[in-house]
Residue, then its C-alpha position, 0 to 999 in steps of 0.5 A: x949471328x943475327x935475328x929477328x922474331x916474327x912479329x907477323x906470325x898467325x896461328x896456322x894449321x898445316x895445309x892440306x898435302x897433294x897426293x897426287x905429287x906424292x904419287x907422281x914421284x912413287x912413279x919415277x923409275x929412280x925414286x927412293x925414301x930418303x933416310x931418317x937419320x938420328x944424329x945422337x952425337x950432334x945431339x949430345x954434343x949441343x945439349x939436347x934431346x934428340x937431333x933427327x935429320x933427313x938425309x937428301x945427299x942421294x935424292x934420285x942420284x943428283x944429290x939433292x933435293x931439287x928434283x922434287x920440285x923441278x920434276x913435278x913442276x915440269x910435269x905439270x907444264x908439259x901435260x899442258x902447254x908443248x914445251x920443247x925447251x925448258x930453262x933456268x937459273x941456278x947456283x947449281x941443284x936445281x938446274x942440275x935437276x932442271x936438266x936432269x928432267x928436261x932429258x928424262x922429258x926428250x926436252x932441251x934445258x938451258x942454264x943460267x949461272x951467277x959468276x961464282x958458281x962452281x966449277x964442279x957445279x957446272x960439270x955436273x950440269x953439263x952432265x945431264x945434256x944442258x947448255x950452261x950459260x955463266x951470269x957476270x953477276x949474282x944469282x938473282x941477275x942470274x934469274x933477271x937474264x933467264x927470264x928476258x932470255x926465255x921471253x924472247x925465244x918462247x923457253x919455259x922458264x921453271x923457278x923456285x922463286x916467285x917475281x911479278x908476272x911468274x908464280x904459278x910454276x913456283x907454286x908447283x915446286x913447292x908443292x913437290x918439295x912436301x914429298x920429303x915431308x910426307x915421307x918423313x910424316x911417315x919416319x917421324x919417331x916423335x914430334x919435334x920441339x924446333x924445326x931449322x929449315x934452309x931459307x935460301x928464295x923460301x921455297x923449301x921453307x914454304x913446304x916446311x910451314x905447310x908441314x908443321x903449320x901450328x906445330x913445333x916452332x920453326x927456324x929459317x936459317x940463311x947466311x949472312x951474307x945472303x939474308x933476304x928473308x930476315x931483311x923481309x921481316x925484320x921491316x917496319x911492314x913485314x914485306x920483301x927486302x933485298x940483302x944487303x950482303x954481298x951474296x958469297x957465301x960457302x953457302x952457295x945454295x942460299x946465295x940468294x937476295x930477293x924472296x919468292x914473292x910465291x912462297x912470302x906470304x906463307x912464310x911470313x904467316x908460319x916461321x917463328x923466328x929468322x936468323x942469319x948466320x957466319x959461314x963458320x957455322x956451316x964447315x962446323x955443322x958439316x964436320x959435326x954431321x959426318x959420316x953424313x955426306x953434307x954440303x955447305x948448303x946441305x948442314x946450313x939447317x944444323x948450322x943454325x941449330x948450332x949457332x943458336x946453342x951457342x946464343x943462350x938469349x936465343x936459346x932460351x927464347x925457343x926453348x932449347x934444352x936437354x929434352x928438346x927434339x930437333x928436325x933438320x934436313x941435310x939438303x945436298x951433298x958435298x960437291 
């Protein structure tokens, strides 16, 4: 494991929420609180006081919880622009969801996927009437081929991340992730001590540090494999980095090389620190979550709270202990 402190954090205050995203999801025909789950085992067996999850492995039934975004970022272009077809790039959730709301929409969804995306991952997208187009390179190739794609045949492109000249669809997925923590503002049982959220692009991170801005402290967990974030922080000026890895992690939701230039700013204001992880961590994280239905990407957040219990440097610095409550969201099912 890796990590690095941030040393750009500012004192934050949570960011207003968007009820009007919240109450465009209540009307989706599909929609569903998911759960709040307690996890006194995993709680137990890592030494703490109390380890909260929320569960997204049945979100709108595609098994994640991509669709927020994607659904009210979606919305949001179409009330203003004709948009006949919509497009994407993806290691598998959020197209699914791209196309499960292009269909919804009576739209067109056309996928971009790096090489080694599953094959179960492009069925399922397939499943929603998308075209799936494969990618010989990595995800963020991926996201270089749907933009020039989308450009030339007029596509609206919706991404949940940020790159120069494209930040306002992104800005509206994020916006839609915070319905998962306006639901769980409303579950909380008690305040959290520590938050581990997914890193990924930063989008989900982004929401999170909206959330509990000037609250708890807050975690982002990647792969090693596919750490652009800590790369980002860990420079001598605090901006975005590439990767250095090789983008191949079981961790196939957060096989990502280059941060949301959207989500950044934010993120660099808000996470207290920002570690990169073995993909050990995470098989180990989903057996430790079971019966939960957990994917690789999905216990990543567990992941990281267990690799820091077995770090007692780290563990210490965040004040890990007997008493200490824990937020984690198990973002996707198992494929």
């Amino acid at each position: 494991m890796k990590w690095n402190w941030n040393r750009f954090r500012e004192p934050g205050q949570r960011t207003a929420s968007h009820p009007e995203v919240r109450e465009f999801h209540r009307a989706l025909a599909e929609y569903r609180v998911t759960p709040l789950t307690a996890c006194p085992r995993a709680a137990e067996a890592l030494g703490i006081g109390a380890l909260w999850v929320k569960d997204e492995s049945a979100r709108f039934g595609l098994n994640s919880f991509k669709a927020l975004g994607a659904s009210w970022a979606m919305s949001w272009a179409m009330s203003r622009i004709a948009v006949r077809d919509f497009a994407a790039a993806t290691d598998g959730n959020h197209g699914r969801a791209v196309a499960w709301m292009a269909r919804r929409m009576g739209a067109r969804a056309h996928i971009f996927v790096p090489r080694n995306t599953s094959p179960a991952r492009r069925v399922l997208i397939e499943g929603e009437g998308a075209e799936v187009r494969v990618i010989a390179g990595s995800y963020d190739d991926a996201v270089r081929a749907c933009a020039t794609e989308s450009a030339a045949r007029g596509w609206q492109v919706v991404a949940d991340t940020g790159y120069d000249g494209y930040l306002e669809i992104p800005r509206r997925v994020v916006e839609g992730y915070g319905t998962l923590f306006a639901e769980y503002a409303e579950q909380e049982v008690e305040p959290p001590d520590v938050v581990f959220v997914q890193g990924g692009v930063g989008g989900l991170l982004c929401a999170a540090v909206r959330h509990f801005g000037g609250g708890p402290r807050i975690v982002a967990v990647e792969p090693l494999d596919a750490d652009c974030l800590r790369e980002s922080i860990a420079s001598p000026d605090g901006v975005p980095r590439t990767a250095t890895g090789s983008q191949n992690s079981i961790m196939q939701g957060l096989n990502c090389g280059e941060v949301s230039l959207t989500a950044w700013p934010e993120i660099r204001r808000g996470v207290d620190v920002f570690i990169a992880i073995e993909d050990e961590f995470a098989s180990e994280a989903m057996e430790l979550l079971a019966p939960m239905d957990s994917g690789e990407s999905g216990a990543a957040g567990v992941a990281g709270l267990i690799a820091v219990c077995r770090e007692p440097v780290l563990r210490r610095e965040l004040g890990i202990g007997p008493h200490t409550r824990v937020f984690a969201i198990n973002t996707e099912a198992r494929v």
